[in-house]
ZAFILUM-808571 format. One line per 8 residues: for each residue x, y, z of C-alpha. Coordinates in steps of 0.02 Angstrom, whole numbers, plus 50000, padded with zeros to 5 digits. Example, Ala and Ser with C-alpha at 12.3 -4.5 7.8 and 13.67 -1.06 7.14 Angstrom:
BEGIN
50615:49775:50390 | 50684:49947:50357 $
// end
This chain:
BEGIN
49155:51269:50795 | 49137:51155:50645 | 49110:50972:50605 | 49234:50913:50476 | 49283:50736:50390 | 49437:50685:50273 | 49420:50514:50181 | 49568:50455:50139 $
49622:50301:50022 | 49667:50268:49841 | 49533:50138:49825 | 49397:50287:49862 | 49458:50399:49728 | 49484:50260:49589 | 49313:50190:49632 | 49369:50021:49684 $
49270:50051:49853 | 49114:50163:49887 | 49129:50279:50009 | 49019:50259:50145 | 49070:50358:50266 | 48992:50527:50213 | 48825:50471:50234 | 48865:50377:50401 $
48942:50522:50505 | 48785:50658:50441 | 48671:50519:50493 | 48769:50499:50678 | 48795:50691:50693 | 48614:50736:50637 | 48555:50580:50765 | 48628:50709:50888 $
48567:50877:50844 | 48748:50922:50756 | 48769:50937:50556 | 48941:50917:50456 | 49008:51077:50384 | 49147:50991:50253 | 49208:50832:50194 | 49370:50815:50106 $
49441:50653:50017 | 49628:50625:49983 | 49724:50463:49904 | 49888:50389:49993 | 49976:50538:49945 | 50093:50580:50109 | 50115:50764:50031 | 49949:50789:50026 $
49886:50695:50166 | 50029:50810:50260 | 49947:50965:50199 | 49769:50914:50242 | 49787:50873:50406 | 49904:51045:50441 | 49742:51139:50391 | 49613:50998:50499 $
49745:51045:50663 | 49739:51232:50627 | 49557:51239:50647 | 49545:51136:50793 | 49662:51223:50868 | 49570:51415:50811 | 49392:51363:50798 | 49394:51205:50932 $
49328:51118:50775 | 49293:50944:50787 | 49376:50834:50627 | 49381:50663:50589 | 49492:50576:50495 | 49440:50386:50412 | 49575:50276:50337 | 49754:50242:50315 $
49796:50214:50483 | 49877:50045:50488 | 50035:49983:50460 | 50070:49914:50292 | 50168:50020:50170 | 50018:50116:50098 | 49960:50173:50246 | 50034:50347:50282 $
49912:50459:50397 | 50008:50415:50586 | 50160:50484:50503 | 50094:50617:50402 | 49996:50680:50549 | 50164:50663:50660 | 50224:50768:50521 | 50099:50902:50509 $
50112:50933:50698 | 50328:50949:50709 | 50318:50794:50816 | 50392:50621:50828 | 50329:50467:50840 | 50323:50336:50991 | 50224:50183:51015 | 50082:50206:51139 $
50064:50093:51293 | 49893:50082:51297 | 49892:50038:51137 | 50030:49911:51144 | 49950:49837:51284 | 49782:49838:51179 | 49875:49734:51025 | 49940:49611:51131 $
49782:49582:51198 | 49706:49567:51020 | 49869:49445:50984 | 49831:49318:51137 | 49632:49316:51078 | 49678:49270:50911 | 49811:49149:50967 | 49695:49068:51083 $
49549:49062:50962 | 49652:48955:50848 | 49729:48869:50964 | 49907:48921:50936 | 50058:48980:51082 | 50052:49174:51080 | 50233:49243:51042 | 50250:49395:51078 $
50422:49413:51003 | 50353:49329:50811 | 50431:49461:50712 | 50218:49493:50624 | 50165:49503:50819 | 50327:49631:50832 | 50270:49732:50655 | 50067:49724:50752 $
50143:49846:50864 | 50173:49969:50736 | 49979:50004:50728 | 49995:50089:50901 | 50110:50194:50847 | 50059:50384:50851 | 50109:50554:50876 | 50182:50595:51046 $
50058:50678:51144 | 49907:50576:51073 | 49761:50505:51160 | 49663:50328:51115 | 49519:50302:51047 | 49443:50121:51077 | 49396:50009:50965 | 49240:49891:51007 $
49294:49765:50869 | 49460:49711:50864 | 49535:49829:51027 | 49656:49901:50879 | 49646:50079:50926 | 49625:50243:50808 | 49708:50419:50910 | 49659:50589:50934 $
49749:50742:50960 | 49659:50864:51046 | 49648:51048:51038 | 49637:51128:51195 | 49574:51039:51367 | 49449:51025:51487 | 49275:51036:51413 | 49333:51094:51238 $
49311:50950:51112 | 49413:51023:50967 | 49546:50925:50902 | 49559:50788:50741 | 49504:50613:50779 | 49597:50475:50672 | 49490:50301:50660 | 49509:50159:50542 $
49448:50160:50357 | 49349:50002:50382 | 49140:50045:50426 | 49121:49908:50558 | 49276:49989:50644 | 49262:50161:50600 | 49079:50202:50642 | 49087:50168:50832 $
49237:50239:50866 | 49155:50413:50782 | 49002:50370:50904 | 49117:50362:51050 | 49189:50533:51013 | 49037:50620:50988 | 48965:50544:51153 | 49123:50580:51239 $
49188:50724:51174 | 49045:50813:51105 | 48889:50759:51238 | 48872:50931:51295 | 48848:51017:51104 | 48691:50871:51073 | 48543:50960:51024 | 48619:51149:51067 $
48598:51202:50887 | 48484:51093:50782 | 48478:51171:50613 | 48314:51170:50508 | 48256:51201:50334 | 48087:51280:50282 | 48069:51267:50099 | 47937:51253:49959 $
47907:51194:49789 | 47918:51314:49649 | 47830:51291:49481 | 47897:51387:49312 | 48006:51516:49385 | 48195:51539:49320 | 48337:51552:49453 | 48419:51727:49380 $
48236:51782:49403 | 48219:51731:49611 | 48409:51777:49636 | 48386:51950:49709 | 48248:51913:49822 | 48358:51750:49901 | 48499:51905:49909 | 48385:52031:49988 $
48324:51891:50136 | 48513:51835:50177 | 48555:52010:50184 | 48404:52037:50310 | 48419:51912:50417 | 48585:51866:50505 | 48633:51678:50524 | 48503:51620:50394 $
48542:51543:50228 | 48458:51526:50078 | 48448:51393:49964 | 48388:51351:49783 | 48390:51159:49741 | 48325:51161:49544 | 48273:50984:49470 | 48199:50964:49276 $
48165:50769:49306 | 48084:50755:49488 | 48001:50583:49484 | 47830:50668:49573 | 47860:50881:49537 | 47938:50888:49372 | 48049:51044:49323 | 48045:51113:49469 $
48160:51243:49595 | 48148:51199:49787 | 48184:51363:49871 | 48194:51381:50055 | 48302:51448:50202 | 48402:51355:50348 | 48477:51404:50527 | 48449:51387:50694 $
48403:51552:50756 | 48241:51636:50800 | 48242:51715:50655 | 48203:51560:50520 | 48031:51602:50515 | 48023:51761:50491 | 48165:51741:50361 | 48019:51616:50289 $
47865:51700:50290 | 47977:51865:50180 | 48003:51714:50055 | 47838:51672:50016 | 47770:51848:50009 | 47919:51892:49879 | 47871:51736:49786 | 47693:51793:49768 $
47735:51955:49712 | 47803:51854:49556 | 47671:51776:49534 | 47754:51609:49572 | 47648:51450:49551 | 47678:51361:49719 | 47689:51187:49758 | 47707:51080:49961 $
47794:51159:50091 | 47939:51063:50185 | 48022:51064:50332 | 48155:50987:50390 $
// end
């Protein structure tokens, strides 16, 4: 199974806001031994928000992947993902009571924090209630800030964590919630497959030159990758290629050590090793 994340929002894509959830959920998954295998960012477009999140439930449901989905799930007119994931699955939508019963919570703090009568039947505290409304069939997922709750639908039962996990676009929301899923959802896959990278500096060597030894060690060595990370401005190395391999079988080091000895049969000028 994979680790996936759509971004979705209009602001992100015109560069009014900075994503900042990319770098947030490899942190949290690599905090727990997992690692993100795509990312995906789409604007409020309900066609294409549709058609992403057919292709998210399709691998949770082959794969038991694991997918989360940031943004655009609230209830003014530009937010579309509750009813473009309703949509993708063939399903309708109904207000959760959990939910509900989480809003009106939220509504009597804020009324009492200001003061004010809470009235439940205020047509905004009426519209509040569209935030908890989902696709039929889908679960909560709590939200430690304001009790405004994102939803998952899950793939599968039991002990399989697959499924597509939607949670607000806002950090101080969003980042928690993703936390609670992987702790949740995902405790038993912590530290089962840690990747790791082995890698060194090379020094005056062209890529087209290294390309068939990085093909001959893939070939070799099942479940390894290689990789070839060229800079020509490195602050400390200079022009430079950082070529290494990652995976998380046995089999990384040897994959490794058949590097190196190709590299010095060219004759390549070696700089530090790394690993990761």
């Amino acid at each position: 199974m994979n680790f996936g994340l759509i971004i979705i929002g209009d602001e992100i894509l015109s560069g009014k806001r900075e994503d900042k959830h990319l770098p947030k959920v490899i942190e949290l998954l690599a905090a727990r031994g997992l690692a993100l295998s795509w990312a995906r960012y789409v604007g409020d477009d309900p066609e294409r928000i549709t058609a992403d999140l057919k292709d998210a439930f399709a691998a949770a449901a082959a794969n038991g992947d694991v997918i989360f989905s940031c943004g655009g799930i609230g209830a003014t007119p530009d937010d579309h993902t509750r009813q473009c994931a309703a949509r993708a699955l063939g399903v309708p939508l109904q207000l959760h009571p959990q939910a509900r019963d989480l809003i009106r919570e939220r509504m009597q703090d804020v009324a009492k924090e200001q003061g004010l009568p809470y009235e439940p039947e205020r047509d905004d505290n009426m519209h509040r209630l569209n935030m908890g409304v989902f696709p039929e069939g889908a679960d909560i997922i709590p939200n430690p800030y304001n009790k405004i709750a994102g939803f998952a639908v899950r793939a599968g039962s039991g002990a399989t964590p697959g499924g597509v996990f939607f949670v607000p676009g806002f950090p101080v929301m969003a980042w928690p919630m993703i936390e609670w899923v992987l702790d949740h959802h995902c405790a038993h896959l912590h530290n089962q497959v840690r990747q790791r990278e082995m890698s060194v500096i090379v020094f005056g060597a062209m890529e087209a030159t290294l390309t068939p030894l990085m093909e001959r060690i893939e070939a070799g060595h099942a479940g390894v990758k290689v990789f070839s990370l060229p800079s020509v401005d490195h602050p400390q190395w200079g022009r430079h290629i950082e070529l290494g391999v990652k995976g998380s079988g046995a089999d990384l080091g040897a994959a490794y050590a058949e590097m190196l000895a190709g590299l010095h049969a060219h004759d390549a000028k070696l700089g530090p090793e790394l690993v990761r």
